[in-house]
Each structure stands twice: as C-alpha cells, then as structure tokens.
C-alpha positions in Angstrom: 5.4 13.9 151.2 2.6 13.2 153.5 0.7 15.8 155.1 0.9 15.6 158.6 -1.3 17.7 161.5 1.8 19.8 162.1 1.1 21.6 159.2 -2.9 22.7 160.2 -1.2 24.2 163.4 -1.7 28.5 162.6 1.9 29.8 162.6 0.2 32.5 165.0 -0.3 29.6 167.6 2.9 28.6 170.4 2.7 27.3 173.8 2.9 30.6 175.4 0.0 32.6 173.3 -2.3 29.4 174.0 -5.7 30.2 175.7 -6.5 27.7 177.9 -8.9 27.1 181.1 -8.1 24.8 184.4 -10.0 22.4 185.9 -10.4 24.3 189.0 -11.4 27.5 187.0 -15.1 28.4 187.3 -17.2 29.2 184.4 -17.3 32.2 184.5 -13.9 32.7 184.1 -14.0 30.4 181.2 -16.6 32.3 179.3 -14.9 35.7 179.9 -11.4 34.0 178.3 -13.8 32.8 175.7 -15.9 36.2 174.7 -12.2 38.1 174.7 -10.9 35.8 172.2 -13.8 35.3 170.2 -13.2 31.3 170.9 -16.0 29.1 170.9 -14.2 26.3 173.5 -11.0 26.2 175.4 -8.5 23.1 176.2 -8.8 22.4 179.4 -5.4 21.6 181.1 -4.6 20.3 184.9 -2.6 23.8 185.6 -1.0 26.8 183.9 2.9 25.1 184.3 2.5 22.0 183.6 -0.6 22.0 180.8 -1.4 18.3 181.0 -4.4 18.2 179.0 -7.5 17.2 180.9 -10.7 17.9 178.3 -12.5 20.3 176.5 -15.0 23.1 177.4 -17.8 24.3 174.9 -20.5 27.0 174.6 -22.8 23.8 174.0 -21.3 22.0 177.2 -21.4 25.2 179.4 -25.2 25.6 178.3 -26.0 21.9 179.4 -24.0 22.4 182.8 -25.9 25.6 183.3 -29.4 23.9 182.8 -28.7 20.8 184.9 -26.8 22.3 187.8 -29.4 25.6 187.5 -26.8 27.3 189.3 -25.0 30.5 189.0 -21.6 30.7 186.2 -19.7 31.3 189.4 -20.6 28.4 191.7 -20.0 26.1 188.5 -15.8 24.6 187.8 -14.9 24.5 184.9 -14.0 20.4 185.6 -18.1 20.2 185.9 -18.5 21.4 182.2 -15.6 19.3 180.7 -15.7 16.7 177.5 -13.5 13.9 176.8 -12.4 14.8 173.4 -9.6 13.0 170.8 -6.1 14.2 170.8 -3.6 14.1 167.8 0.1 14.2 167.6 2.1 16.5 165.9 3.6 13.9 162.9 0.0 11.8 162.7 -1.6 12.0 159.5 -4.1 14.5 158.5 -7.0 11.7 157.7 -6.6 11.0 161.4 -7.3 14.7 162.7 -10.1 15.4 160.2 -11.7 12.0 161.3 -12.1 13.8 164.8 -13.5 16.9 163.9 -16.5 14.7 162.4 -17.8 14.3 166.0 -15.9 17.0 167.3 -15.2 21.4 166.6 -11.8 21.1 167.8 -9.0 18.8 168.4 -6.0 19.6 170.7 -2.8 18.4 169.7 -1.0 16.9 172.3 3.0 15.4 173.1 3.7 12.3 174.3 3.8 13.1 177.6 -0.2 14.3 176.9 1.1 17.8 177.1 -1.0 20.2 175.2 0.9 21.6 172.5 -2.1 23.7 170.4 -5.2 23.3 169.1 -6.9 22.5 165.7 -10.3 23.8 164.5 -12.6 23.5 162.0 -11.6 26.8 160.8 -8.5 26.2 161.5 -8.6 23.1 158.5 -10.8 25.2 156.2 -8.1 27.7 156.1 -5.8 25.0 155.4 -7.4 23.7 152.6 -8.8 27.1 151.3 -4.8 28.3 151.2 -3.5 25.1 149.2 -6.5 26.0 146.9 -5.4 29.5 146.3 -1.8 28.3 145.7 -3.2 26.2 142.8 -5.1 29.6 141.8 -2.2 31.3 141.6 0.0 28.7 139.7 -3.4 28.9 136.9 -3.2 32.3 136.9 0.2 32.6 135.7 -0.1 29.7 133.6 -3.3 31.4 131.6 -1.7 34.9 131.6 1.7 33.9 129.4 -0.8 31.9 127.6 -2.8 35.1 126.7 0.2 36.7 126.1 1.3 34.0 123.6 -1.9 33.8 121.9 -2.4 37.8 121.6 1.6 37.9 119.8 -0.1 35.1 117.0 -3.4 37.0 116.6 -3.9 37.6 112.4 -5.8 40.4 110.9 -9.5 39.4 112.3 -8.5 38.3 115.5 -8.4 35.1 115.5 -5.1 32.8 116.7 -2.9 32.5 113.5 -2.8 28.6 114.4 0.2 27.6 111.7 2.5 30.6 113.1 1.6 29.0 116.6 2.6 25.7 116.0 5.7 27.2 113.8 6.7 28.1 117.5 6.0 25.4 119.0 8.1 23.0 116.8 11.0 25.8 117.2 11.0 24.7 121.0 10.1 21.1 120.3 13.5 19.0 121.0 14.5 17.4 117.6 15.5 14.3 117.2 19.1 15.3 116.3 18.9 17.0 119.8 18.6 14.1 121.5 21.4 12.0 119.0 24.0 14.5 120.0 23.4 14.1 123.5 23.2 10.6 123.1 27.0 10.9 121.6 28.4 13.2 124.1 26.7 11.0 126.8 28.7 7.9 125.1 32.1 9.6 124.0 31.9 10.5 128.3 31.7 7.1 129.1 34.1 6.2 127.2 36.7 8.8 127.7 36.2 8.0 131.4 36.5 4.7 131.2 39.6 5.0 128.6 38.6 3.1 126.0 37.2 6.1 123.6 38.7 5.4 120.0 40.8 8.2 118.4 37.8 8.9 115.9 34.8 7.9 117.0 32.6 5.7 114.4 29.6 8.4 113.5 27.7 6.0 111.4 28.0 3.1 114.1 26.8 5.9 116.8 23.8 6.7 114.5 22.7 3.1 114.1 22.5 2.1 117.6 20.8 5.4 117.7 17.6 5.1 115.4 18.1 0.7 116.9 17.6 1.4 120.5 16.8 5.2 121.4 15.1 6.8 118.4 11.1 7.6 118.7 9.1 10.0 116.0 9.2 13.5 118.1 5.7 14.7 118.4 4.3 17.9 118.3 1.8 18.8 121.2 -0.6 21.1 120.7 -0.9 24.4 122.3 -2.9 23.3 124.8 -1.2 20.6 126.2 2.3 22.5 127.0 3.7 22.1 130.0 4.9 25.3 131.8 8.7 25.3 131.0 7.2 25.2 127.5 4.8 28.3 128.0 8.0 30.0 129.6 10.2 29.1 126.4 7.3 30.7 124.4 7.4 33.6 126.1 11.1 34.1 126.0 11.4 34.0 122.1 8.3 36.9 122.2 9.9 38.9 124.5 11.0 41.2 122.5 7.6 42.1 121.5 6.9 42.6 125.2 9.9 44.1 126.5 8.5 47.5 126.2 5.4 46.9 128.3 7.5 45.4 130.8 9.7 48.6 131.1 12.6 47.1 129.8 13.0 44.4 132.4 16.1 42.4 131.7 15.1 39.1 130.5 17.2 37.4 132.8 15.3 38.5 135.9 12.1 37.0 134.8 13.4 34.3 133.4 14.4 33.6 137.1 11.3 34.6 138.5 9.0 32.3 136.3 12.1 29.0 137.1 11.6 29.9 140.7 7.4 29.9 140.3 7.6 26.6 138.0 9.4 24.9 140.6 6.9 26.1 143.1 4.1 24.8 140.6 5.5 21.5 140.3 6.2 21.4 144.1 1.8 21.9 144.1 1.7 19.8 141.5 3.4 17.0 143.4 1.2 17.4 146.9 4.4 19.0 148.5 4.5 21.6 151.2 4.1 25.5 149.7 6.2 28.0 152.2 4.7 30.9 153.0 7.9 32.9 151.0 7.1 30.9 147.6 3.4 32.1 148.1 4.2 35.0 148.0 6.3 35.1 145.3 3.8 33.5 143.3 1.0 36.4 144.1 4.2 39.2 142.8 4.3 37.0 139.9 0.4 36.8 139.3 0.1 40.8 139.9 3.4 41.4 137.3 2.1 39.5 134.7 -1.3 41.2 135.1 0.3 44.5 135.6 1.9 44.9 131.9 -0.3 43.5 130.0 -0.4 45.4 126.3 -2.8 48.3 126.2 -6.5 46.4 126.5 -8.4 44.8 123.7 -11.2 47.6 123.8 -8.9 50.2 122.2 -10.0 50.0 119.0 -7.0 49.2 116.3 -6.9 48.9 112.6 -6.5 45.1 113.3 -9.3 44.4 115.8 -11.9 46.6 116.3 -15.0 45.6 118.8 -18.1 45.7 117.6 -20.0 46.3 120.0 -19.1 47.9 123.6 -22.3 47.6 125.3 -23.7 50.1 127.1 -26.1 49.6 130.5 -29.2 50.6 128.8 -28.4 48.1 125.6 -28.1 44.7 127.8 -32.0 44.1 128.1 -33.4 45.7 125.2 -35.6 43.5 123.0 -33.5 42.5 120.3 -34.9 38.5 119.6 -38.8 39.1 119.6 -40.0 39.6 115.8 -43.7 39.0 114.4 -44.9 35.6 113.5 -46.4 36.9 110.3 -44.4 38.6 107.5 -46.8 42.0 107.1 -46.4 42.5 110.7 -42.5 42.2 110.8 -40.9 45.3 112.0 -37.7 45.0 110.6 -36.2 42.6 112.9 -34.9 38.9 112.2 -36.1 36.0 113.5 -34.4 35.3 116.1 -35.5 31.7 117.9 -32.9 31.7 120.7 -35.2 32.8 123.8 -35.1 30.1 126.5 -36.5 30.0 130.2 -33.7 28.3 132.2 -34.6 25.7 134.7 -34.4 25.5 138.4 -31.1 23.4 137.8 -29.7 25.6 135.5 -26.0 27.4 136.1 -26.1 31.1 137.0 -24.4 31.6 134.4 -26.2 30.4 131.3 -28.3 33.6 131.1 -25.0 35.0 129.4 -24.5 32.3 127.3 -28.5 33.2 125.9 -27.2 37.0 126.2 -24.1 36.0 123.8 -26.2 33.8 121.8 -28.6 37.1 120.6 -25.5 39.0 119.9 -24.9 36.6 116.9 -27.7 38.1 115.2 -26.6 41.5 115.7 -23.3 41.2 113.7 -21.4 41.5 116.4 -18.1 39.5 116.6 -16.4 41.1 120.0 -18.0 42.5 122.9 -16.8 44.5 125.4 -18.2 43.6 129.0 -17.5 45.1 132.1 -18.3 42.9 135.3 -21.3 44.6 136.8 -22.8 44.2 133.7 -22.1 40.6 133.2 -23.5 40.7 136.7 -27.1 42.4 135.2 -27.5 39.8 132.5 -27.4 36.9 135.0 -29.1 38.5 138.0 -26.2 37.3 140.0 -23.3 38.3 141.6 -20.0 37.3 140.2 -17.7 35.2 142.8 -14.4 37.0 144.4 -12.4 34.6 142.5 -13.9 36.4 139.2 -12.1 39.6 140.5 -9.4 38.1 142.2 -7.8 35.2 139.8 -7.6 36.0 135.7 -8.0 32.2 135.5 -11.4 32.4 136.3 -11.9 33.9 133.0 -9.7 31.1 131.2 -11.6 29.1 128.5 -11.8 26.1 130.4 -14.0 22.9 128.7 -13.5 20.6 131.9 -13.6 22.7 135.2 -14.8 25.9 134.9 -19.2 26.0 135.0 -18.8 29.9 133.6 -16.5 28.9 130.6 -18.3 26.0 129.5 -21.4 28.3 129.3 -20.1 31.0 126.7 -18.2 28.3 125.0 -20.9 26.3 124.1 -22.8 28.8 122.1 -19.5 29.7 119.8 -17.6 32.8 122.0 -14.2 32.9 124.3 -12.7 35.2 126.4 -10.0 37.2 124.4 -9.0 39.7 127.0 -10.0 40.4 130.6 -8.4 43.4 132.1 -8.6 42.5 136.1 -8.3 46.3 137.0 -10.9 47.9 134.8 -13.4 44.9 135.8 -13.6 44.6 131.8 -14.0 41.4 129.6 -14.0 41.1 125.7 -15.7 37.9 124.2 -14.7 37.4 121.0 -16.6 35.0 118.6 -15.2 32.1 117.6 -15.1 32.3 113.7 -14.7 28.3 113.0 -18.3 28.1 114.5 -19.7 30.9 111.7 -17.8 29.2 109.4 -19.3 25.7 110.4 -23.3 27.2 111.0 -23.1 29.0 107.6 -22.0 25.8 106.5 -24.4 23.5 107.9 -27.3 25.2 106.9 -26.4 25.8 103.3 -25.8 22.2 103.2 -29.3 21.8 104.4 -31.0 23.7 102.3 -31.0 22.1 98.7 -32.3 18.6 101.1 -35.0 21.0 102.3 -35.6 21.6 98.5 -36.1 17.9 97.3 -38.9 17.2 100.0 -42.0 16.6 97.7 -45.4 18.1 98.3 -44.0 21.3 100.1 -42.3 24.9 98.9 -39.7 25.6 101.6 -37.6 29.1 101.3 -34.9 30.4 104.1 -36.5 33.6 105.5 -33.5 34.8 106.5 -29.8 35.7 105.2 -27.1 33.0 106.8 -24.7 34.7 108.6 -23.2 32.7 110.8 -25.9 32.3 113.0 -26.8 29.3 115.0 -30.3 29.1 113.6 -32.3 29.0 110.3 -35.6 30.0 109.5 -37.7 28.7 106.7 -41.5 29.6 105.1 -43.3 26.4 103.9 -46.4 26.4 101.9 -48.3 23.0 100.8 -51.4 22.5 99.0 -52.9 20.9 101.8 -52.1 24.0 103.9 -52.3 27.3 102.0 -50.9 30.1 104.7 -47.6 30.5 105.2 -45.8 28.8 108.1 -42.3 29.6 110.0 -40.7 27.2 110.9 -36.8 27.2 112.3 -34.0 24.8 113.3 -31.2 25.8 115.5 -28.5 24.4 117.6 -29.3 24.5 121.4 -27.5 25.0 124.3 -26.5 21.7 126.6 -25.7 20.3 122.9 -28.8 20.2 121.3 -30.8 20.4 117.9 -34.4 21.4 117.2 -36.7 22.1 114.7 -39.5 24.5 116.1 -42.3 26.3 116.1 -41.4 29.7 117.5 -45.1 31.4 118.4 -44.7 35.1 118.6 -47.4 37.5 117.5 -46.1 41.0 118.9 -48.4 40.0 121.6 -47.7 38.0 124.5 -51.0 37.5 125.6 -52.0 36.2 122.3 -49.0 33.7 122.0 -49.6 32.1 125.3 -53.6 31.5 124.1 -52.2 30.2 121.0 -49.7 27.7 123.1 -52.6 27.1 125.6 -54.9 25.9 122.6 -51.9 23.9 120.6 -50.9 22.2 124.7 -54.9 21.8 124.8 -54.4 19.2 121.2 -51.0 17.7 123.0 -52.2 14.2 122.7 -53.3 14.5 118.9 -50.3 16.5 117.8 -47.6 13.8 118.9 -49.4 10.9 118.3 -49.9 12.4 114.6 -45.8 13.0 115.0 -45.2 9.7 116.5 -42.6 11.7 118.8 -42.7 13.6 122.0 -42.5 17.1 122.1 -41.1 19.6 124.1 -44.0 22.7 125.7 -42.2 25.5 126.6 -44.6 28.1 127.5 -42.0 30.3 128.7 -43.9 32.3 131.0 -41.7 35.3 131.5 -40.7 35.5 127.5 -42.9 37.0 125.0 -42.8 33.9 122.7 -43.8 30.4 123.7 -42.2 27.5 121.6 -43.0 23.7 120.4 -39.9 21.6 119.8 -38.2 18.4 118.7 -35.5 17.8 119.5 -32.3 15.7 119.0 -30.1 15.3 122.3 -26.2 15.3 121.7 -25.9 17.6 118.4 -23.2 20.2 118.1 -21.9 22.2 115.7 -18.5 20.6 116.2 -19.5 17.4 116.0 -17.9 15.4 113.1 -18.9 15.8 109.7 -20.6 12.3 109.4 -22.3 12.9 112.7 -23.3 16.2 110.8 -24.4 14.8 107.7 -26.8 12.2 109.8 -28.2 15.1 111.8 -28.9 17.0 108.8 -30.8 13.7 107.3 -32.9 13.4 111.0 -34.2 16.8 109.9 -34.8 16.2 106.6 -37.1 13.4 108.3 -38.8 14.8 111.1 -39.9 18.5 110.0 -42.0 17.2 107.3 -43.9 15.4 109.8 -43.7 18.2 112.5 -45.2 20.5 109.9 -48.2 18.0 109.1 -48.5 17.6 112.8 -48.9 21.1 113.8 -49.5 23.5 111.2 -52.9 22.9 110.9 -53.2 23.7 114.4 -51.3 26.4 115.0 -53.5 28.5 111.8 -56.6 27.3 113.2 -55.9 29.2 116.4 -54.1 31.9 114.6 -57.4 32.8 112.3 -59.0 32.9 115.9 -57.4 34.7 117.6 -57.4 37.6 114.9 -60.5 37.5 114.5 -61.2 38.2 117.9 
C-alpha cells in the first residue's frame, strides 16, 4: 500500500477548525490568529465561504513586508505579505509532499477545484514518521519481552540459557515432515473426493512416494533467534503454565487472542501498511501487560542465581584497576590493564562497557544496575526510549549502539525491570570459558621462547587479560608485561606504566614518547602512545586490529602465534627503556 499525503493530515484538522487568513485581511490580524494558535504561517484563502487558496503568509514574509513597506501592521493586507507556495492533493504520494517542504515549512493540501482542504507541516511529517517509529517500538518490545520470558523458563542452575532444553522446544513446535505428508494426503484424498474419482482405499505407499519425489525437503531447525513471532507466541503457550500465576490466572485463550491480534498488527508494520490508531493502542496494552507480570525481578536473590554484586552509588567510581608497577609496592590489588581514555568519536556508552569490563576482575558474574547509575558511569543521560521501550535494553549485535557496547566486552542484559529503573548484566560464561582458555593455551608458547623467563603474575579467571613477569640475562629487573583483548575487537600486548603515582607515570611515558623513533624502529612496528591524561596509568601498545575472543579457533591459534612473535621484540624494544627511566625517577 502506498502512503499517500492523506495520511500526514492530523486527525484534529477539518475544514471548519482550519485557521486561515484572507487576502483582504491586514497584518495585524494575521499575526494576532497566528500568536493565538501558536502557528508560524497561515493559508491564505480568497474568502471565508468559498476558501479558494490564494498563498501563504509567514513570520519570515511579514518581517520582509514590514521592512520594505516601513509601515504600520495595520496599514499592511495580508495579499502584500503573500508567497506562492506548492499545493498537494489528498491521494498524491508522500515523496511528492516531502519534496515541497525542502524549500517550503508548510504545504496546503488542496481539491481539485484548488479548494483548501488542510495543511501539512514540518511538524506535522515528523510526527508522522516519529508515530510509525513507535509502532515498530512497540511490536520489538513485545517481541523481546516473550523472548525474555522464554529464555528466563530455560535458565539452568548458574544462569545461563540451558541451550539443548531450548532447542528441545523449539523442534516440539518445528512442523515435521510427517506434518506436512498428512496434509499433503488430506489435500489429495479432497481433490479427489470432489472430483469423484477417490479410490475405495487409497494407495499409502504411492501417496508417500510422490511425497519424498516432489514435495519432501529436510525440515530445519532455526535457531532461537531467528523465530518468527507466531513461533515466540507458540513458545509461550507451552510455558504458560509456568506463568499462569503471575498473570493472575488469565485464561490462556484471551492472550492467545491478544498476541494473534498484535502479530497481525506487526505484520501489517512489517509490510509498510497503514497502523489505526485502535491497533496502536492495543499494541501499548500489550507492551504494558507483558511488562506488568513479569516474575518477581532478577535482583531477589535465589538459591539458583544469586547477584554478585548490587552496586551501590559510592562503589561505581572507586579505584578498583590501578595497582603498582613493581611487586613490593603492590597493595593487594591485581593487575588490571583495562583503563582506556575514549575518543572524541567514541559512543556514550562505551564508558560502561570499560565500567563492566573492571567488574571481571572483581568476580563478579551479575550486576545489578539501576538507571541513574548507569547514567553516572557514562556522564550522560539515558534517552526516553531507555525508560519507555524494554527493547532498548535487548541484546542487539546490529542496531542497537548501547548493546553492542556491553556485548563486546563478554556481558548481556538478563533482566530489566522498566518500573524500578533496574538492570541486571549478567556475564556471559562461554566468554570465561574461552579467555581462561585462550591464555592457558598461551602460556606453555610463552614458555618455549628462548633467552627469556616468562611467569603469569596473575590467577586466570576468566578475565580478558593476562599479565606476565619476564626476566633475561640481557635485562636483569623484572618487567610486566600484559596481553588483553580490546574493545572495537582488538588485541594488544602492552606495557601498562603505573607507579602509584600519576605524576611519575606520565614522566616515565613523557621520557619512553621522547625515544618514539628508536623504540619502533628497533620493533619494526608502530605503536600506539596513550598517555591517558585523565587516568593514573599511561600505556604503550601493539596491537592487532580484528581479534576477538569469539573468533574461530584457527583465527585464534594464529593470533596466539602473532604474540608469540611480536612481545619478544616489544620487550627488547622497550624494556630497557622503560627501567632506565624507572631507576630515575626513584632516585629522584
């Protein structure tokens, strides 16, 4: 169905409730009918019965009348002040309507007779436009709340999505492909009972080779993520009796209708056709329902999955990364080489993904969020859509900028509760799983490079990074030196300066930045200098663009083999270095 300017025009806006001004108006009376209404120009028409349109009148035209004329608002008609301006029909396209109000802020819609009819503005379109949007909200809101639902009903003992119970499900509402041979029979025994010529017995075996001949195709499982949502809906009927209870009892039946009558709505979105303003609505009672009765939230703490950490205002900027660069001054701490100072081009939200990053460290596996405080780790404000629509929280890997922040350090959204303003992120346990074994893999290569004595200073844990001592002969103090796995999908080894003074680091990255030249030319690479000016630490990286932790396992392997390469040489390079200006600076 094409969209046509008949559907721009307000339902507010008729003939009669039209404001309009008259060629033999003066300006005055113009700008009154304008200030009442809050209207920024008027329609001009030949007279108030027959409403032939004759122009347009402006703020911006009145302004230039006034200037030129240099004459009183009263002495001034309001034909003086008029512009020729583009008229639409009712039934013409959109594009044609939206071409005017390029050069124009209005466009009055006219008959055929060049009757004026009602007028379209660029607010007018915006709200047009900004409604359609919120209809496709809507629709992803209710698609990503049964999905929670589904995924919270297949949660095992530590949390995570039991995924062979899921697709269990999913293959119980996967038509088989005996399905689709008996209605292939009934569809042919039809035919041929209407027709008269169905035999007595019909031949089963024949029916079953021109079957598998001309109809049958391997049925495939889709996974969980690409369901339609008819499939979502059957889901959620066969759970419902794990829900029933938080929906009060509510016969099945009635939201079985409900969610038929919103998927039909969705696929009338889906398919660029007009939304009335009845299915809207029933698509926001839908939204707030499913919202409404949700289970009790995630943050209740359960023998099954307890959060870790609910963090409190006072705990969001305390100093958990920073540790000594030398052993005898550590004070406990790890180390932790995560800090980053984020670029001008940077999204506002990748301070959280840093923020959910450090949290790996502390052992923490859920945390429990409420908005305002998201808001103080990113020194933003959250958008209305992040209170308004639970599929801003969904864990989106295309579409969503916030999503594809916290996903790409290793944590999803488990639970949002829209009415508390509360979010648990839950860690994704496949990533521990991969990080732990990623850097175990690494070490025994780390082992086999001659000429150097390389130990992991810390315990793996699931972590993103690993930090290693290396003594030489060639170099007798002991240096630190880390790899970890980026955010935009990146891999470094590093040299993480941090002294317990910031001061100090920054003269020690000052000096090292002073020997820039020598340093990577002994390399034979380019180096990233991140002073960091707002961190304690400064750091000195390598690093290897398009390396994540869920990248294949030969892709793995050969990043594991560029490391095994390039921090021998990164050592060599800057180790002396970095000592030199380390025995300096304490002895100053």
């Amino acid at each position: 169905m094409a969209y046509i300017v008949q559907h721009l025009i307000p339902d507010s806006q008729t003939p009669v409730t039209l404001v309009i001004a008259t060629e033999e108006m003066t300006i005055q009376d113009a700008v009154e009918r304008m200030i009442e209404h809050d209207f920024s120009q008027l329609p001009i028409v030949d007279n108030d019965h027959d409403r032939k349109l004759k122009g347009l009148i402006t703020s911006d035209s009145i302004l230039r009348a006034v200037r030129y004329f240099r004459s009183p608002l009263d002495k001034i008609k309001v034909s003086h002040a008029s512009l020729d301006v583009k008229t639409c029909r009712p039934d013409d396209d959109i594009s044609e309507l939206l071409n005017g109000l390029r050069d124009a802020s209005a466009i009055p819609i006219v008959d055929k007779t060049g009757k004026l009819i009602a007028i379209v503005t660029n607010y007018d379109t915006a709200e047009y436009y900004r409604q359609r949007a919120e209809d496709i909200m809507l629709a992803e809101d209710i698609e990503t709340t049964l999905r929670d639902y589904i995924e919270t009903a297949y949660k095992s003992n530590d949390g995570n999505i039991d995924s062979d119970a899921l697709r269990k499900a999913i293959e119980g509402i996967t038509p088989s492909g005996k399905d689709f041979k008996n209605k292939f029979k009934q569809a042919l025994c039809s035919y041929l009972g209407r027709s008269k010529q169905i035999p007595p017995q019909p031949d089963q075996k024949l029916i079953d080779e021109m079957f598998m001949q001309y109809l049958h195709q391997p049925i495939e499982i889709k996974s969980f993520e690409d369901l339609t949502l008819f499939e979502y809906i059957q889901l959620f009927k066969n759970l419902w009796n794990k829900y029933e209870a938080d929906f009060k009892y509510l016969d099945w039946g009635s939201i079985d209708t409900l969610l038929s009558e919103v998927r039909q709505t969705r696929n009338a979105i889906a398919h660029f056709r007009e939304v009335m303003p009845n299915q809207r609505k029933q698509l926001k009672f839908c939204a707030s329902l499913l919202d409404r009765h949700r289970p009790a939230p995630e943050e209740v703490k359960s023998p099954n999955e307890p959060i870790t950490a609910v963090i409190e205002d006072n705990q969001i900027f305390s100093d958990k990364f920073d540790v000594p660069l030398e052993p005898a001054e550590r004070s406990g701490g790890e180390f932790d080489p995560i800090d980053e100072e984020l670029g001008l081009n940077e999204s506002r939200y990748a301070p959280l993904a840093i923020w959910l990053q450090g949290q790996i460290g502390e052992g923490n596996e859920k945390i429990s969020l409420t908005f305002e405080q998201i808001e103080k780790i990113i020194d933003d404000k959250l958008p209305a859509s992040a209170r308004q629509h639970r599929n801003w929280w969904a864990n989106d890997t295309v579409s969503h900028a916030q999503s594809q922040q916290w996903l790409d350090v290793g944590w999803r959204v488990s639970n949002v509760n829209m009415a508390q303003e509360r979010v648990v992120f839950s860690l994704m346990s496949d990533r521990q799983s991969a990080y732990i074994k990623f850097f175990n893999d690494l070490q025994p290569k780390l082992n086999s490079i001659e000429e150097l004595t390389i130990k992991p200073a810390m315990n793996l844990q699931g972590r993103s990074w690993l930090v290693v001592q290396i003594t030489s002969s060639e170099i007798p103090d002991t240096t630190w030196l880390s790899f970890s796995f980026a955010r935009k999908s990146r891999f470094r080894v590093e040299c993480y300066i941090y002294t317990g003074d910031q001061s100090q680091n920054k003269r020690i990255f000052d000096s090292l930045y002073a020997r820039k030249t020598e340093i990577e030319a002994a390399l034979g690479e380019s180096l990233s200098w991140e002073r960091m000016d707002h961190k304690q630490a400064s750091r000195v990286a390598l690093y290897h663009e398009e390396a994540s932790i869920t990248n294949s396992p030969e892709e793995l392997t050969e990043l594991q083999d560029w490391a095994i390469r390039m921090m021998p040489r990164f050592y060599r390079a800057i180790a002396p270095h970095l000592h030199k200006e380390i025995h300096s600076s304490q002895a100053s």
